[in-house]
N, CA, C and O atoms as a GROMACS GRO file, in nm:
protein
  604
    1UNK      N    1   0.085  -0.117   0.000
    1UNK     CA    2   0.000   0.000   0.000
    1UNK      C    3   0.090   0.124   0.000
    1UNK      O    4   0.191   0.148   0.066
    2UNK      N    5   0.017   0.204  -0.106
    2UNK     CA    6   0.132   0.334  -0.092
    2UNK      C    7   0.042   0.456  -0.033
    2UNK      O    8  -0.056   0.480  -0.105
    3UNK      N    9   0.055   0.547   0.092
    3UNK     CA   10   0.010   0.654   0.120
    3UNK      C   11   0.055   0.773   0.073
    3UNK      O   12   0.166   0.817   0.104
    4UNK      N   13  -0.051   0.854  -0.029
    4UNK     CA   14  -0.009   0.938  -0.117
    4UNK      C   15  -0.072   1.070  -0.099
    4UNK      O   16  -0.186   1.066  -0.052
    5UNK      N   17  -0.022   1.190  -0.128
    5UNK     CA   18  -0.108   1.286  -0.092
    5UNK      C   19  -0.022   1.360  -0.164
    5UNK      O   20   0.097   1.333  -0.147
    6UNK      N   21  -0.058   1.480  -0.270
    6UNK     CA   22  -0.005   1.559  -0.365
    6UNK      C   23  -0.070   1.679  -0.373
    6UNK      O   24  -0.190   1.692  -0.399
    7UNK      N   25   0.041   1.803  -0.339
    7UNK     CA   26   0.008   1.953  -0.311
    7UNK      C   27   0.021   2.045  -0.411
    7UNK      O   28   0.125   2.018  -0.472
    8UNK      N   29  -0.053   2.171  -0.474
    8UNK     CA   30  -0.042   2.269  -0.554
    8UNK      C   31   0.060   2.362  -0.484
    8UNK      O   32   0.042   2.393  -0.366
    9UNK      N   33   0.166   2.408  -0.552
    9UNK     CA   34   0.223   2.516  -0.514
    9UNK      C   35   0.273   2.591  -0.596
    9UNK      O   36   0.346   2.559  -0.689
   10UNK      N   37   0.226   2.731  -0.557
   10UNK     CA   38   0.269   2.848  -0.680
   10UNK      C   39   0.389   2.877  -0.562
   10UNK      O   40   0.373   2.954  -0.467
   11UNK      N   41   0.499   2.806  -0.586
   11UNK     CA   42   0.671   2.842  -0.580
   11UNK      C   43   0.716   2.723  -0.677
   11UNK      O   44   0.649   2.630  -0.723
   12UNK      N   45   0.865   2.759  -0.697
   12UNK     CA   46   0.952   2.643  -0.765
   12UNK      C   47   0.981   2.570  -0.737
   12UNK      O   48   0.944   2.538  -0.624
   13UNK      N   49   1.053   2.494  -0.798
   13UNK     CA   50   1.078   2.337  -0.729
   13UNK      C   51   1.242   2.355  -0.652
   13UNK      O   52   1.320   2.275  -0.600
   14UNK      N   53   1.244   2.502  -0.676
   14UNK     CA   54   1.411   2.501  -0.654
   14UNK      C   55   1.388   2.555  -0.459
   14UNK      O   56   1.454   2.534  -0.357
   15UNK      N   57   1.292   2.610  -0.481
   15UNK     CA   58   1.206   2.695  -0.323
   15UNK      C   59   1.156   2.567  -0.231
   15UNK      O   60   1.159   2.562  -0.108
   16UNK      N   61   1.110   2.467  -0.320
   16UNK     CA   62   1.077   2.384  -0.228
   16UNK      C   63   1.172   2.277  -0.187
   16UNK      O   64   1.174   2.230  -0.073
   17UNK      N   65   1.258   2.239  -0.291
   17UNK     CA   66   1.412   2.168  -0.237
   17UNK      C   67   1.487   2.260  -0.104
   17UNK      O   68   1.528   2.221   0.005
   18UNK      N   69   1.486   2.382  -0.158
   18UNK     CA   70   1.540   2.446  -0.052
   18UNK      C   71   1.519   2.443   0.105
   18UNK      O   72   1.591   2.435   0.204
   19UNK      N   73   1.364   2.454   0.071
   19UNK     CA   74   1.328   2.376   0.201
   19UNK      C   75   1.301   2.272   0.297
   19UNK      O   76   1.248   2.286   0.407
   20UNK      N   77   1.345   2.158   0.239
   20UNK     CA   78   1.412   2.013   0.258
   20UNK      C   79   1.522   2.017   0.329
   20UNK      O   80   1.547   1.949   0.429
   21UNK      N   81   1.641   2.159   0.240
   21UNK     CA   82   1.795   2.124   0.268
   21UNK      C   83   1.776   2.189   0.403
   21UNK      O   84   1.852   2.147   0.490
   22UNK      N   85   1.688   2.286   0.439
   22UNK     CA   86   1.687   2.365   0.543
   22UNK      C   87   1.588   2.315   0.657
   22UNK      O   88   1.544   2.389   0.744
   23UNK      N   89   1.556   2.174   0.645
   23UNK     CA   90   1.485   2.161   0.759
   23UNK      C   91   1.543   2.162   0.890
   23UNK      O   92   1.466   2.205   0.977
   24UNK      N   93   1.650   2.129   0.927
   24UNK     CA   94   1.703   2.168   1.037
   24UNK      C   95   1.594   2.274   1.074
   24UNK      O   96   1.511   2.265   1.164
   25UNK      N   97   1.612   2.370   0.990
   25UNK     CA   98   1.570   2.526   1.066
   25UNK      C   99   1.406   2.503   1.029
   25UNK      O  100   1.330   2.589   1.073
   26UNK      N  101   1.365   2.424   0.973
   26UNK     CA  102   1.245   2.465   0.892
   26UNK      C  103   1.096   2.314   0.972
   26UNK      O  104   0.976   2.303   0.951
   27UNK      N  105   1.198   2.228   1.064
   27UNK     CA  106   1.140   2.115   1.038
   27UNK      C  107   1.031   2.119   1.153
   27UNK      O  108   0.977   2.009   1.159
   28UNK      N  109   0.982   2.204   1.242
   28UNK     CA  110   0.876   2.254   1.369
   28UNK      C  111   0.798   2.360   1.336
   28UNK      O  112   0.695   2.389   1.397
   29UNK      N  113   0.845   2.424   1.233
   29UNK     CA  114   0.707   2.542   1.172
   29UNK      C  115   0.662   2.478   1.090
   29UNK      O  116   0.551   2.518   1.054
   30UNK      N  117   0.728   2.329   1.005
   30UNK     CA  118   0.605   2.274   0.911
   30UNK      C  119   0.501   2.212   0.943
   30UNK      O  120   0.415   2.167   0.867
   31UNK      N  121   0.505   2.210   1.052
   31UNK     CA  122   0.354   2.136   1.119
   31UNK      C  123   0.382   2.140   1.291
   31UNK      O  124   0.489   2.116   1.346
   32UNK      N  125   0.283   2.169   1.342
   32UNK     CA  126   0.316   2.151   1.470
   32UNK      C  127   0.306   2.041   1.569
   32UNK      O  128   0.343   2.064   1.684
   33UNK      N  129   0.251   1.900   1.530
   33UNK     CA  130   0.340   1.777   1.552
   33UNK      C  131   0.465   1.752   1.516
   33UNK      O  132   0.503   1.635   1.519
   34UNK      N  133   0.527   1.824   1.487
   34UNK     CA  134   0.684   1.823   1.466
   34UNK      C  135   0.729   1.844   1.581
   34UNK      O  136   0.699   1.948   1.638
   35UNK      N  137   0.799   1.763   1.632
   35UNK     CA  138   0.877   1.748   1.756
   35UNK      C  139   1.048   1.865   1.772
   35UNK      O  140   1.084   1.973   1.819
   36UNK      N  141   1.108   1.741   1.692
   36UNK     CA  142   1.268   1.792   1.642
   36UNK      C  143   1.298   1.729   1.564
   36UNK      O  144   1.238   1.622   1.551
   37UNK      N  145   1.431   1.770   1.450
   37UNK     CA  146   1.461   1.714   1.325
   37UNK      C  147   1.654   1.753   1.340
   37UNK      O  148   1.693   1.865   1.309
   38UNK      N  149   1.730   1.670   1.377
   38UNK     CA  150   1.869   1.645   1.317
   38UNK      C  151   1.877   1.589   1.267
   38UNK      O  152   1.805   1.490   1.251
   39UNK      N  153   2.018   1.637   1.182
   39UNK     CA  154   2.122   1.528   1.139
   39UNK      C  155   2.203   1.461   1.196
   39UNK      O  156   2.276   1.530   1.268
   40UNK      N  157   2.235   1.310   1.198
   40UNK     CA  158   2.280   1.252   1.231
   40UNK      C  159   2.398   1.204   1.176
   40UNK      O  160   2.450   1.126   1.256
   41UNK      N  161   2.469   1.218   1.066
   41UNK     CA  162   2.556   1.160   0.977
   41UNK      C  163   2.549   1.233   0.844
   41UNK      O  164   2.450   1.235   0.771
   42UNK      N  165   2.665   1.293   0.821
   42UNK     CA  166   2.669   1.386   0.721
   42UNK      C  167   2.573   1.513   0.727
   42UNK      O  168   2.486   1.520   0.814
   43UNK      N  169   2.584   1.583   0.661
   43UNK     CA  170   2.508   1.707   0.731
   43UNK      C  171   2.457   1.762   0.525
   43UNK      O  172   2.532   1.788   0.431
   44UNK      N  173   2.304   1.759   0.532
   44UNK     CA  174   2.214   1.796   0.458
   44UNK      C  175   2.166   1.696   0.337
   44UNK      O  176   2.179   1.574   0.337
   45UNK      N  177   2.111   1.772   0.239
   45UNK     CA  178   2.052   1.621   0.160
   45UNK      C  179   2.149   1.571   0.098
   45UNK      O  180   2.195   1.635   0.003
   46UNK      N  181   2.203   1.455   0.131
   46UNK     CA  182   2.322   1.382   0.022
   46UNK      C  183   2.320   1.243   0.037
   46UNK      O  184   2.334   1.196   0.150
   47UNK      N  185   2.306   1.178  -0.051
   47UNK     CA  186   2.333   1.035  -0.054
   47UNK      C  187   2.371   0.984   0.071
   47UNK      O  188   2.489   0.997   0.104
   48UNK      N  189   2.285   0.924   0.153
   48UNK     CA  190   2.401   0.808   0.269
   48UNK      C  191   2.376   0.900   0.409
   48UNK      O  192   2.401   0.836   0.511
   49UNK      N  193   2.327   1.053   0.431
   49UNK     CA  194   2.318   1.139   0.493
   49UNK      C  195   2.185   1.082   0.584
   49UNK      O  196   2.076   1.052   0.537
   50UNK      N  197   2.222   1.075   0.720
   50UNK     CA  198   2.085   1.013   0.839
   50UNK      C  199   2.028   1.135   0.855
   50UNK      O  200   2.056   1.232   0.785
   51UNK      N  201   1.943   1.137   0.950
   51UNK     CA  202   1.855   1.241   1.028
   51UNK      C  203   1.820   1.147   1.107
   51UNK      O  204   1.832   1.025   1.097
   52UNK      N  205   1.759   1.239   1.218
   52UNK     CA  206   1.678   1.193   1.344
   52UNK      C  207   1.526   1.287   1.353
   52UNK      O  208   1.543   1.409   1.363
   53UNK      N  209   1.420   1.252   1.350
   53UNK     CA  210   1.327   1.329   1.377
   53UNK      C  211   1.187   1.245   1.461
   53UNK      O  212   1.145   1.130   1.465
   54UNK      N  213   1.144   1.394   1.529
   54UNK     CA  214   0.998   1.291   1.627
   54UNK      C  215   0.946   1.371   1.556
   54UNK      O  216   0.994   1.464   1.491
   55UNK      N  217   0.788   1.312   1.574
   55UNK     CA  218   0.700   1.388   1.527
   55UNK      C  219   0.545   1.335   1.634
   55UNK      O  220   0.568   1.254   1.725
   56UNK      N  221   0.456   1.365   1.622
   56UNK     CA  222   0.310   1.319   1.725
   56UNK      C  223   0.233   1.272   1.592
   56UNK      O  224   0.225   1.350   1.497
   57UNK      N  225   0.188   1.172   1.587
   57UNK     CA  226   0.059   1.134   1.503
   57UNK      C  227  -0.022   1.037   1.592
   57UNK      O  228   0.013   0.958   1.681
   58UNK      N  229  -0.149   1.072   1.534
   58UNK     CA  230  -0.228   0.998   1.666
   58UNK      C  231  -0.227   1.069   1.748
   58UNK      O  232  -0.341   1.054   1.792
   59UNK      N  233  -0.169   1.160   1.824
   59UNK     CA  234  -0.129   1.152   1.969
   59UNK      C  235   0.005   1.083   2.032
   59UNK      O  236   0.063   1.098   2.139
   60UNK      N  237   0.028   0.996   1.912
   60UNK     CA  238   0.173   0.888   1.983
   60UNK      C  239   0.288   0.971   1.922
   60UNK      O  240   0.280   1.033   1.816
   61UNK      N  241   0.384   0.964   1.994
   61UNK     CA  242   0.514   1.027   1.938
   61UNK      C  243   0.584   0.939   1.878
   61UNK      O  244   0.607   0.840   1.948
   62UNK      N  245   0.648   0.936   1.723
   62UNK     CA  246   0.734   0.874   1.642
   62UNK      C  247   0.856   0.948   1.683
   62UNK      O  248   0.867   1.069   1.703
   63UNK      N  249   0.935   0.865   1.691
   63UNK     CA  250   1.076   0.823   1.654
   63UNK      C  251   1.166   0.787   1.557
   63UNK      O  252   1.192   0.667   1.562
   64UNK      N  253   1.235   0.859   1.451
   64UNK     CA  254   1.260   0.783   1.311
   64UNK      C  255   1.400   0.794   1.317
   64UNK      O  256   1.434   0.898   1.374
   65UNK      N  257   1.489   0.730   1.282
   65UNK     CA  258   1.601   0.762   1.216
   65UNK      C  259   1.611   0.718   1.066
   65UNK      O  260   1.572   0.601   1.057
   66UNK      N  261   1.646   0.768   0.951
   66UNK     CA  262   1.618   0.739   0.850
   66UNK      C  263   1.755   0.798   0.746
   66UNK      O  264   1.831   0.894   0.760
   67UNK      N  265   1.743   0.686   0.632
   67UNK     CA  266   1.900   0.739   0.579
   67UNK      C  267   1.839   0.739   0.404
   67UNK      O  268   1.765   0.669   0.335
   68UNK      N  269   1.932   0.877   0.385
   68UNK     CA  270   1.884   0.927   0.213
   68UNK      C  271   1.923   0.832   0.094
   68UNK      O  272   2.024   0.864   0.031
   69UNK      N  273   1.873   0.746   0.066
   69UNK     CA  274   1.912   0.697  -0.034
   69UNK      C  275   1.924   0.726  -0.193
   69UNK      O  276   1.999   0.680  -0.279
   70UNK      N  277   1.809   0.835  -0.199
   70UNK     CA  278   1.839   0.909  -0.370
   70UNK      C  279   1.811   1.023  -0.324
   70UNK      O  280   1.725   1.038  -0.238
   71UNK      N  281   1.889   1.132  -0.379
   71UNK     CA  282   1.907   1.264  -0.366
   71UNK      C  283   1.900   1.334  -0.518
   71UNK      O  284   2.008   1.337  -0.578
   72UNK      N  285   1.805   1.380  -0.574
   72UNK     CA  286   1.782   1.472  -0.703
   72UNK      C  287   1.746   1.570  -0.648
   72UNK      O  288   1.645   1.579  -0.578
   73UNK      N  289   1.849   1.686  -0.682
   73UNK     CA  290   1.809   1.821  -0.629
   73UNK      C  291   1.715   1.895  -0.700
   73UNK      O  292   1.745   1.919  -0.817
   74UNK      N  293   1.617   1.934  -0.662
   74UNK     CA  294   1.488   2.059  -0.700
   74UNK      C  295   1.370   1.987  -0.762
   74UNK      O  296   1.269   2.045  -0.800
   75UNK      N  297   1.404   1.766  -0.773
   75UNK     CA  298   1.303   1.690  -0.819
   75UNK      C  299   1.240   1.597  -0.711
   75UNK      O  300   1.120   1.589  -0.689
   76UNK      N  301   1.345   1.520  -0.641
   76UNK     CA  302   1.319   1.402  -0.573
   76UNK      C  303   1.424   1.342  -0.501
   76UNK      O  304   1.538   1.316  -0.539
   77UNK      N  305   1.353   1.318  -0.351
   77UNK     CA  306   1.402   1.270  -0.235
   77UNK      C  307   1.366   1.137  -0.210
   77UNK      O  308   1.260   1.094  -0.254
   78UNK      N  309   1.458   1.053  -0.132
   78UNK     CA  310   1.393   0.984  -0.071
   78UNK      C  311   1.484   0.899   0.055
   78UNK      O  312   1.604   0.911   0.076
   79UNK      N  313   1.393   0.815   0.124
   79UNK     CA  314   1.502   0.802   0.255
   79UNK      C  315   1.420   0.670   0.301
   79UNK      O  316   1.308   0.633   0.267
   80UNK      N  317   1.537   0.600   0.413
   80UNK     CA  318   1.461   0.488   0.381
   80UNK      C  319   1.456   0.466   0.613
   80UNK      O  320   1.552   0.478   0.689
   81UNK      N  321   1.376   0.448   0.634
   81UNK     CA  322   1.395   0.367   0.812
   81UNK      C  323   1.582   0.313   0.829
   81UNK      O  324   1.605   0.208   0.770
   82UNK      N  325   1.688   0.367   0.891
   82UNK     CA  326   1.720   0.273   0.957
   82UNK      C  327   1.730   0.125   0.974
   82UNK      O  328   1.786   0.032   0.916
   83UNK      N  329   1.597   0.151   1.153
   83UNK     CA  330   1.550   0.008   1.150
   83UNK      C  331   1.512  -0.100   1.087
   83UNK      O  332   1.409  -0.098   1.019
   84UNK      N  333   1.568  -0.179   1.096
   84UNK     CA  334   1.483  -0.287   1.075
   84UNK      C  335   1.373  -0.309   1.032
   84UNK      O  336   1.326  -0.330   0.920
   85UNK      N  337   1.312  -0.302   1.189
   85UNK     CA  338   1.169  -0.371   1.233
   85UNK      C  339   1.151  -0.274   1.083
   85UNK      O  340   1.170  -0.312   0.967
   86UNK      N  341   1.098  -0.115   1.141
   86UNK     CA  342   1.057  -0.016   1.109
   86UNK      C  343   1.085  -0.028   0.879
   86UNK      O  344   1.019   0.004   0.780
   87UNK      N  345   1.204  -0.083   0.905
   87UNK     CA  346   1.177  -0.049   0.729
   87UNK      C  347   1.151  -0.189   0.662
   87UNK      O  348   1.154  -0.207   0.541
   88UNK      N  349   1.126  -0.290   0.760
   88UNK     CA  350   1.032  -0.358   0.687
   88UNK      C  351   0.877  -0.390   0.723
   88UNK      O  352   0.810  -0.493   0.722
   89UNK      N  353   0.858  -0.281   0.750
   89UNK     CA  354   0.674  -0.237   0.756
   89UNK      C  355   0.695  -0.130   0.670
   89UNK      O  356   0.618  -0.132   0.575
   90UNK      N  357   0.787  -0.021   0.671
   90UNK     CA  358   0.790   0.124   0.581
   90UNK      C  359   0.917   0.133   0.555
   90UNK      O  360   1.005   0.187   0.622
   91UNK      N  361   0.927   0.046   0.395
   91UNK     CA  362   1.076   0.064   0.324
   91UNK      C  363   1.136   0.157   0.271
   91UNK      O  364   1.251   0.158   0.227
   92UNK      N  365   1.006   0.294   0.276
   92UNK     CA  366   1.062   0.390   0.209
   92UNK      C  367   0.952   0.514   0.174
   92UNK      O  368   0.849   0.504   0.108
   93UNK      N  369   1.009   0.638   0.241
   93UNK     CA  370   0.931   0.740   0.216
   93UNK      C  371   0.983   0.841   0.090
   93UNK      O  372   1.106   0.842   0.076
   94UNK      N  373   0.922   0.910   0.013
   94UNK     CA  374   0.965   1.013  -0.052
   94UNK      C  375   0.870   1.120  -0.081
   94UNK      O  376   0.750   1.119  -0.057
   95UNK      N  377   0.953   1.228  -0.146
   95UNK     CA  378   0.937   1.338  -0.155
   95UNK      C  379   0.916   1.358  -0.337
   95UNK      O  380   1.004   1.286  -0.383
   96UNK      N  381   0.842   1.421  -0.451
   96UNK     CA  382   0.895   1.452  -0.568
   96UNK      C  383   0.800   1.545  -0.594
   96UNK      O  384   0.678   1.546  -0.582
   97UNK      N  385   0.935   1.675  -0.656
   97UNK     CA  386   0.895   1.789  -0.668
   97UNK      C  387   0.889   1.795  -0.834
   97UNK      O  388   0.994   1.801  -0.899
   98UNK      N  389   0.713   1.791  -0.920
   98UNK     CA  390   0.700   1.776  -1.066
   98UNK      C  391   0.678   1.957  -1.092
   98UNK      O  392   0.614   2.033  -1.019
   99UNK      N  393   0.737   1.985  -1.194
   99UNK     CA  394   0.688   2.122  -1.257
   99UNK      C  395   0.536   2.132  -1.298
   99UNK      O  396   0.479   2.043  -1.361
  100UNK      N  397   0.484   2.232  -1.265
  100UNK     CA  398   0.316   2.215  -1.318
  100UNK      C  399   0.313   2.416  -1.330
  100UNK      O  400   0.379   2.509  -1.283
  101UNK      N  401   0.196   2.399  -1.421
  101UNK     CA  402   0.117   2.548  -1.424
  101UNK      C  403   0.142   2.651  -1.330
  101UNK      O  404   0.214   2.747  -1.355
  102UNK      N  405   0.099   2.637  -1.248
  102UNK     CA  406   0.097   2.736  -1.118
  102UNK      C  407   0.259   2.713  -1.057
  102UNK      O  408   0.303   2.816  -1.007
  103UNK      N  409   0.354   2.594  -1.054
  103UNK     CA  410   0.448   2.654  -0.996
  103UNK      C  411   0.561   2.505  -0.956
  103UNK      O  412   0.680   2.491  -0.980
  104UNK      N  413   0.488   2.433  -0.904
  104UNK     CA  414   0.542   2.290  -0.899
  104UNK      C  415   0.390   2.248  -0.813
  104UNK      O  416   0.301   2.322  -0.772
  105UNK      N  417   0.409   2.082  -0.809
  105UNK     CA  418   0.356   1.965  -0.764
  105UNK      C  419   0.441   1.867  -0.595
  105UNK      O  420   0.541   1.796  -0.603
  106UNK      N  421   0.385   1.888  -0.499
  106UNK     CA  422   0.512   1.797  -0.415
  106UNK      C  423   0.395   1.711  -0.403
  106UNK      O  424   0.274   1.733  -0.392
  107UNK      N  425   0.493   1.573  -0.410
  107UNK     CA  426   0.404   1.466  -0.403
  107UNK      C  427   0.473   1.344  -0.326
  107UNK      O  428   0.557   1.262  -0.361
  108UNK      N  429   0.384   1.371  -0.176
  108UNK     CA  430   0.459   1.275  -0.068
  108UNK      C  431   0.417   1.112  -0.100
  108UNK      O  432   0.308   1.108  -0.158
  109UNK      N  433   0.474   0.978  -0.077
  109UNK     CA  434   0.443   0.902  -0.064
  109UNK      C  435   0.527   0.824   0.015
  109UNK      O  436   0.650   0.830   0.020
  110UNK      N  437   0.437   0.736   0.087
  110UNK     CA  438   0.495   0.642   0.214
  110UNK      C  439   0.441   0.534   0.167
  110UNK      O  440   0.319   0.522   0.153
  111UNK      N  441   0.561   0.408   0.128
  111UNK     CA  442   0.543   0.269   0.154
  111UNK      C  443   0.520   0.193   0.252
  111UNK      O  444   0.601   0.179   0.344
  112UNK      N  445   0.404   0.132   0.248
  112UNK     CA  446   0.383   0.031   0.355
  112UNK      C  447   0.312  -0.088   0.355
  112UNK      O  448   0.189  -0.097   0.344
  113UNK      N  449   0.425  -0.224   0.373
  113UNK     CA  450   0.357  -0.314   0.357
  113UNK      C  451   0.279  -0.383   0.475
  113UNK      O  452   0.310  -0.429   0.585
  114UNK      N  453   0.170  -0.371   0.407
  114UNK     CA  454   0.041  -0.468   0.467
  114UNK      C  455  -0.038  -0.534   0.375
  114UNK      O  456  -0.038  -0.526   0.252
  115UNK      N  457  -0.099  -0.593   0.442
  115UNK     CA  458  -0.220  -0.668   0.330
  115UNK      C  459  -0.331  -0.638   0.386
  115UNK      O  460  -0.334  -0.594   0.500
  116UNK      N  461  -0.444  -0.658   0.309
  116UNK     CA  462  -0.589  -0.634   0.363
  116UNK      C  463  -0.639  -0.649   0.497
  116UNK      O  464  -0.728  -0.575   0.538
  117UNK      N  465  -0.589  -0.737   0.567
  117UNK     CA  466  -0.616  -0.747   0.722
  117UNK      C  467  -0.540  -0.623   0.807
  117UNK      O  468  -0.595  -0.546   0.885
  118UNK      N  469  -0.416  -0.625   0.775
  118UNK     CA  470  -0.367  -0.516   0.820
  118UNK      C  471  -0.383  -0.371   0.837
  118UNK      O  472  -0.352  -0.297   0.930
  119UNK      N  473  -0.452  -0.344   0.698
  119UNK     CA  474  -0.507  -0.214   0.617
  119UNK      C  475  -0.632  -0.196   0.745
  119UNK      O  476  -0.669  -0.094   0.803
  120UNK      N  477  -0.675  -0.335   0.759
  120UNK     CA  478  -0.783  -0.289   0.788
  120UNK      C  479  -0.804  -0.288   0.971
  120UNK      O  480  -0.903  -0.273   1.043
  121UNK      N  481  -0.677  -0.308   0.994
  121UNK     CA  482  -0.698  -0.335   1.150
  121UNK      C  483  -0.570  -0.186   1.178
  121UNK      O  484  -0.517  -0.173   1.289
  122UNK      N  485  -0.545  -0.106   1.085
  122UNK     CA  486  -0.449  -0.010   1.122
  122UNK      C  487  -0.542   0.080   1.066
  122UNK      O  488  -0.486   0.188   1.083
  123UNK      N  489  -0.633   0.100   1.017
  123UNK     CA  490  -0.738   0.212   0.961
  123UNK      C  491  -0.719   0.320   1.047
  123UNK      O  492  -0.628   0.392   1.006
  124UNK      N  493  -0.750   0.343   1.111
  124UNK     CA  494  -0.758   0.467   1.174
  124UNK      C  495  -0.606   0.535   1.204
  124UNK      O  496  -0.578   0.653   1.185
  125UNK      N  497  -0.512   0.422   1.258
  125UNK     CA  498  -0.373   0.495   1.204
  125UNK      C  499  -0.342   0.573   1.086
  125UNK      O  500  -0.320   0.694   1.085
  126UNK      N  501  -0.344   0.479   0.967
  126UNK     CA  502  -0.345   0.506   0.840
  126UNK      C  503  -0.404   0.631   0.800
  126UNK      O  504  -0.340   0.706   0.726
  127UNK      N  505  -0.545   0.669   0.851
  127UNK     CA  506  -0.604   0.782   0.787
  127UNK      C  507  -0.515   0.873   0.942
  127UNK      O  508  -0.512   0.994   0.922
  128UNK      N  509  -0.486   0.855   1.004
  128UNK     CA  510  -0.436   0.996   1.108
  128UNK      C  511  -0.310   1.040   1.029
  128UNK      O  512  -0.289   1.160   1.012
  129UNK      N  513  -0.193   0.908   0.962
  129UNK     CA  514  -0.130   0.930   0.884
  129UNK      C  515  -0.153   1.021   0.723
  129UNK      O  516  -0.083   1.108   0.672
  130UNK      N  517  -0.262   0.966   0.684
  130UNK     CA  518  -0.309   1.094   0.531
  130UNK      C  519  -0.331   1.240   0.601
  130UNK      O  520  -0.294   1.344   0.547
  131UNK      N  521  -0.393   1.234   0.719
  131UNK     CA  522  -0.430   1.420   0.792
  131UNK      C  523  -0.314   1.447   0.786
  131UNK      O  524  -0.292   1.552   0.726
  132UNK      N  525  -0.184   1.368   0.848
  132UNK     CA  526  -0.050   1.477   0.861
  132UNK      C  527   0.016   1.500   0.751
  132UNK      O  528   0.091   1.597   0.742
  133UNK      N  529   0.002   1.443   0.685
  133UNK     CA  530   0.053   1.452   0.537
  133UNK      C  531   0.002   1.560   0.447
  133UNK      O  532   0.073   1.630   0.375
  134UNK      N  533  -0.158   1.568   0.461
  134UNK     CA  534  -0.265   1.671   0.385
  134UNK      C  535  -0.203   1.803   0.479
  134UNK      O  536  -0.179   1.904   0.414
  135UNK      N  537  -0.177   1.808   0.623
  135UNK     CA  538  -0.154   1.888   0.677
  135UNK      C  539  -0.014   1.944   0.605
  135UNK      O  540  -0.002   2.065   0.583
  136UNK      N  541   0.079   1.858   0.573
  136UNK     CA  542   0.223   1.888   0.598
  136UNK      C  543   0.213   2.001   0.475
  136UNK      O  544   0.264   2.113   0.471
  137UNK      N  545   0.113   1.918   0.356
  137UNK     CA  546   0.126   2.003   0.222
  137UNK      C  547   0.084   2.134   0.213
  137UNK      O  548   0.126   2.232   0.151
  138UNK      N  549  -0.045   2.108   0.317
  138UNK     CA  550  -0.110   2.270   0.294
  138UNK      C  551  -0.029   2.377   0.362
  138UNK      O  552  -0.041   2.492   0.320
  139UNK      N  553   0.070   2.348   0.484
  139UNK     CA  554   0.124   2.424   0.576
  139UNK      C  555   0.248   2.458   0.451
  139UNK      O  556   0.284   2.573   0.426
  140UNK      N  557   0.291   2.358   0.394
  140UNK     CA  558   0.465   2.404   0.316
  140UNK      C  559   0.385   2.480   0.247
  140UNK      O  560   0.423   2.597   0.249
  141UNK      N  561   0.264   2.458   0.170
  141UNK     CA  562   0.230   2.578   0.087
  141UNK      C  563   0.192   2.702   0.123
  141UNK      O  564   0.210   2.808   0.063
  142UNK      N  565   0.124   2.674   0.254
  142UNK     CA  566   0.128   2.856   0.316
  142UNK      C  567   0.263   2.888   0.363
  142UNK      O  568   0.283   3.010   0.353
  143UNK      N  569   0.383   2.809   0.419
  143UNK     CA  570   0.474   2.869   0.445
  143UNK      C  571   0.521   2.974   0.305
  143UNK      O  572   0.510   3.096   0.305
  144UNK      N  573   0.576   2.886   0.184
  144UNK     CA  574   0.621   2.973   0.107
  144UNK      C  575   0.565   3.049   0.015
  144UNK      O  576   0.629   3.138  -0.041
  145UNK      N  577   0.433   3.021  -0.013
  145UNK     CA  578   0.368   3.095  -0.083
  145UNK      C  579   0.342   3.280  -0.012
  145UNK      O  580   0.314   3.384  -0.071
  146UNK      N  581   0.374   3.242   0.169
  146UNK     CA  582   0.376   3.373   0.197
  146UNK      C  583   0.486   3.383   0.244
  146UNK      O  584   0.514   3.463   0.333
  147UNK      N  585   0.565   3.304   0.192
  147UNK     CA  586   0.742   3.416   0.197
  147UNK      C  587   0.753   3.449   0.081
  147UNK      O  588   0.866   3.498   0.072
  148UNK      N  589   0.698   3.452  -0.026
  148UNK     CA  590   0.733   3.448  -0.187
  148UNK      C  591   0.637   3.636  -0.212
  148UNK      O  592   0.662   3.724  -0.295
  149UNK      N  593   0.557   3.636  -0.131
  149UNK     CA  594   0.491   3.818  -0.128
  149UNK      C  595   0.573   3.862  -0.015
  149UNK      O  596   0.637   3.950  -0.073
  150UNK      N  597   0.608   3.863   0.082
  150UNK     CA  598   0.708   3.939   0.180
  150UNK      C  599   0.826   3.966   0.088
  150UNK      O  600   0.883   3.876   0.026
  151UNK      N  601   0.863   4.110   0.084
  151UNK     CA  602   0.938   4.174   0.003
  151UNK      C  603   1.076   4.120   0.072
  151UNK      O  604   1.186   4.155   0.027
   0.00000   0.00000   0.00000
């Protein structure tokens, strides 16, 4: 099952990479279940580069450590669990920033394997998971869409 959720944004794709490389600084005003976000190993988006970040969904606090495995600057991210356990339930999240009309497209998706029993006995996880996601997009788009009119 892939959890997908894809945002309109009148900025570039170069504005919204930017704000990837800058989550350090950027990664608690994008939503406010955002806990904290380091780096752990190598420092910004690059091949092989960890992070550490919590975040609240549900109410429960996540824990991730996660390492970049493809790095395309101003198109597509992606990073994979660490763990184990953790990346073989979720082998892999990403990020891809498509050019469109108004400005670019970010289009999150999270792998996760389950099967129909699972789907259906994690439901309510799952959809608390699409809110933070719907959340994450609409917030990056008010972030820069109103840094892009501030002179």
């Amino acid at each position: 099952m892939i959890l997908r959720e894809t945002t309109e944004l009148e900025a570039s794709p170069d504005e919204v990479y930017r704000f990837f490389e800058e989550m350090a600084d950027n990664y608690e005003r994008w939503h406010p279940d955002h806990i904290t976000f380091r780096w752990t190993k190598k420092n910004g988006l690059q091949h092989g580069a960890e992070a550490y970040f919590e975040e609240r969904i549900a109410g429960k606090v996540q824990k991730k450590t996660v390492r970049f495995v493809a790095v395309t600057p101003d198109h597509y991210l992606e990073f994979k669990p660490t763990a184990l356990l953790v990346g073989l339930l979720m082998p892999h999240i990403s990020f891809t920033i498509d050019v469109s009309p108004a400005g670019c497209e970010l289009t999150q998706r999270i792998k996760v394997r389950t099967g129909p029993i699972g789907a259906w006995l994690n439901k309510s996880e799952f959809d608390a998971v699409r809110t933070h996601m719907r959340e994450e997009g609409e917030n990056l788009k008010s972030i820069l869409e109103t840094e892009r009119r501030v002179p």
